[in-house]
DRENZADO-847632 format. One record per residue: residue in one letter; x, y, z of N, C-alpha, C in turn. Coordinates in steps of 0.001 Angstrom, whole numbers, plus 524288, in hexadecimal, padded with zeros to 5 digits. Layout:
! residues N
aXYZXYZXYZ/...
END
This chain:
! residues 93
x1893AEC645D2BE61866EEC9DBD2F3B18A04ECC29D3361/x18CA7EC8B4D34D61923FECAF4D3A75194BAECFF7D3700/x194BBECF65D31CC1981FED470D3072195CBEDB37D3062/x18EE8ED99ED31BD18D2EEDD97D318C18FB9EE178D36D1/x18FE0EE60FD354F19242EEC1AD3AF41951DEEFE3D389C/x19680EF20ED39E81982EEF8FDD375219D97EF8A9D3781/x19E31EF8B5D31A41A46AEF9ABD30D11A525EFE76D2F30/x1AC0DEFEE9D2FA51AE04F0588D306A1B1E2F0415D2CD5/x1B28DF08A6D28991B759F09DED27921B9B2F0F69D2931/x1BF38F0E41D2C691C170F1124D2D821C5E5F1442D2CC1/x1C6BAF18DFD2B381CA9CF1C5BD29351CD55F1F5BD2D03/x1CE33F1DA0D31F11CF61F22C1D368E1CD93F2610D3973/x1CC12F2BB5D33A71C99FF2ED3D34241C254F2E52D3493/x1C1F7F29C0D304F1BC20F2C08D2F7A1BAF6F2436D2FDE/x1B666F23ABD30241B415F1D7ED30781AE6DF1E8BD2CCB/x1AEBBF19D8D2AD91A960F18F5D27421A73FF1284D287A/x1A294F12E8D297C1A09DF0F14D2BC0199D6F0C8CD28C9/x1993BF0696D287E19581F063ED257E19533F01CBD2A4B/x18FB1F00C5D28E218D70EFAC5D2C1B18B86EF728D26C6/x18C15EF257D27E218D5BEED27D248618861EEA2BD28D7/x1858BEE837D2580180FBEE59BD274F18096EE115D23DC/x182DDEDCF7D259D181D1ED7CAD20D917C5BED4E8D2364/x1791BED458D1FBF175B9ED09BD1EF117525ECAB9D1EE1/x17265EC8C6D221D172B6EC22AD21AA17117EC212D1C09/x171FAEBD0FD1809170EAEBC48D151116C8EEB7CCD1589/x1679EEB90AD126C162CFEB4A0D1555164A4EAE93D13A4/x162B8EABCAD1718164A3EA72AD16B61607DEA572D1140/x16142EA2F6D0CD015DF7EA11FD06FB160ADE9E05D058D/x15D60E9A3BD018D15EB6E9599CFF821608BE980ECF881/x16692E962ECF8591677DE97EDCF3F516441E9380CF0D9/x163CCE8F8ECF12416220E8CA0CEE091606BE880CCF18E/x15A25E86AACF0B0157EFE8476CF3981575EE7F22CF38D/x155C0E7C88CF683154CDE74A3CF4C5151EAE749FCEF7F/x152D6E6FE6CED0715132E6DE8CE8E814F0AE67FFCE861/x14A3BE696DCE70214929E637FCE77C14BC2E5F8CCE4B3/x14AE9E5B65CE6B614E39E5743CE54014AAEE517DCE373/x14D9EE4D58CE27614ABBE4986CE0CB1500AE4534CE239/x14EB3E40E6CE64D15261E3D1CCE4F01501BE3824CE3C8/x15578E34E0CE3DE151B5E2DF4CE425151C7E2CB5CE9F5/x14EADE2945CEB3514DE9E280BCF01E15350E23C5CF149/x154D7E2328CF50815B86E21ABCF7E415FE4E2686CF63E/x15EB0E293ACF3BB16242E2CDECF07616399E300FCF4CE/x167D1E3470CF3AC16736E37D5CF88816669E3E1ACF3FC/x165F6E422FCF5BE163BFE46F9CF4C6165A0E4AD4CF7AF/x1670EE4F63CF3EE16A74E541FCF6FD16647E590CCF7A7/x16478E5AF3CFAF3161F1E6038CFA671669BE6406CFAA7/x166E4E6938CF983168B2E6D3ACF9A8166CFE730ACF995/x167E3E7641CFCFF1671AE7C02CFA9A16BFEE7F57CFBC4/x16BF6E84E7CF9C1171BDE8721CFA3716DBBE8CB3CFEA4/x1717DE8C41D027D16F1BE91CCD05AF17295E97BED053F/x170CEE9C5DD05CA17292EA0C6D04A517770EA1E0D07EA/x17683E9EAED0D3617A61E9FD9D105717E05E999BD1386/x183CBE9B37D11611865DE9572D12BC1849AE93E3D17EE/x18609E8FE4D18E8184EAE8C8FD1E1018112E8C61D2183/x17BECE8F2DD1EA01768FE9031D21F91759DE8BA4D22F8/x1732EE8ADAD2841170C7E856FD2B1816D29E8413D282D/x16B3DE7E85D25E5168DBE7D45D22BB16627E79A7D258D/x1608CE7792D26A215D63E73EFD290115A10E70FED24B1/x15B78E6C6ED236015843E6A29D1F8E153B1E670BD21A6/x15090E67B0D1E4A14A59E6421D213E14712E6263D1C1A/x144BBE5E15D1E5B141B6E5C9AD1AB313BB0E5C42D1D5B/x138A8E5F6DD1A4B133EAE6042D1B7D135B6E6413D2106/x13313E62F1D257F1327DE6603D2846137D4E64D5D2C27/x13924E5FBCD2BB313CE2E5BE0D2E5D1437CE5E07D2F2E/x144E4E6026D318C14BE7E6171D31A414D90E5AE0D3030/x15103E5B1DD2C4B154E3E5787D2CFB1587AE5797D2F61/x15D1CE534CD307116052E539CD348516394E4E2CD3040/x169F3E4F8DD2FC516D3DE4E78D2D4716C4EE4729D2F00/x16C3DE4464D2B9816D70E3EEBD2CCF16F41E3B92D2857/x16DECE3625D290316FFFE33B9D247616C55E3473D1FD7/x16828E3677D1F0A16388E381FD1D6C16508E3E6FD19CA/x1681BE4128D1CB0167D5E46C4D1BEE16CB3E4A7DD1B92/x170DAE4B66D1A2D1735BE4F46D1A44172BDE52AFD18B5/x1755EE57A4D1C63175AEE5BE2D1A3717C8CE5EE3D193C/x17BACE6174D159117FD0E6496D143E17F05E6B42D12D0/x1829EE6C04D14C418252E71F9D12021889DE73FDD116D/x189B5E762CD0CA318EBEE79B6D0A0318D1DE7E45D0883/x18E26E83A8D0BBF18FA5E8726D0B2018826E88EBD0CAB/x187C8E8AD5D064118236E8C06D07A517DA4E879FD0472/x17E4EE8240D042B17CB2E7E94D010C17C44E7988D05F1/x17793E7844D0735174ECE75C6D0A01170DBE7166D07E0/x17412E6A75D0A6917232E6715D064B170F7E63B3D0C83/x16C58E5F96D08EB168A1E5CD3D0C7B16A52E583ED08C3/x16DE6E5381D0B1616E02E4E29D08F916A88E4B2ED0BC9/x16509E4811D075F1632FE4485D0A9C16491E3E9BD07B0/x165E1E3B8FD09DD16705E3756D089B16383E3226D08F9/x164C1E2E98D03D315E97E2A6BD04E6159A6E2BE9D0668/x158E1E3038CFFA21537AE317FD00721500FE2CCACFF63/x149FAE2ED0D0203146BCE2B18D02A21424DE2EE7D008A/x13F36E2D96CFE46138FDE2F67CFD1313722E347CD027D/x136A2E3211D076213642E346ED0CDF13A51E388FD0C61/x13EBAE3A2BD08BE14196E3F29D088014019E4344D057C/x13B52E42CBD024813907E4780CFDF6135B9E4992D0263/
END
């Protein structure tokens, strides 16, 4: 978006000039969560891939924000955003 403003090409004599308007690109889920199935003590990866790299990602369960612990990591590479929960329990579906 910073690159959007009116560029010139210039010859001396004469100038030709256009304006450049870049567009945010909407933030979308290239590919969304998938349900899953584990064994209980097991641990379990969620994932989705987002349209745009390094978008802030807030994971929650039910209505609840999670918050990273020995319970929960999170990761994200590039535009691919993963939720490790570890020693699932029944109380995690």
């Amino acid at each position: 978006k910073s690159d959007s403003d009116t560029y010139t090409c210039d010859i001396g004599d004469a100038q030709s000039r256009a304006k450049l308007v870049v567009q945010e690109m909407p933030l979308l889920f290239k590919q969304e969560l998938q349900n899953q199935e584990a064994k209980e003590g097991k641990q379990v990866k969620l994932s989705c891939e987002l349209s745009k790299p390094g978008t802030p990602v807030r994971w929650m369960k039910g209505d609840t924000v999670l918050h990273a612990s020995e319970k929960y990591e999170f990761k994200q590479h590039g535009t691919v955003a993963e939720l490790v929960i570890r020693d699932v329990k029944p109380v995690d579906a």
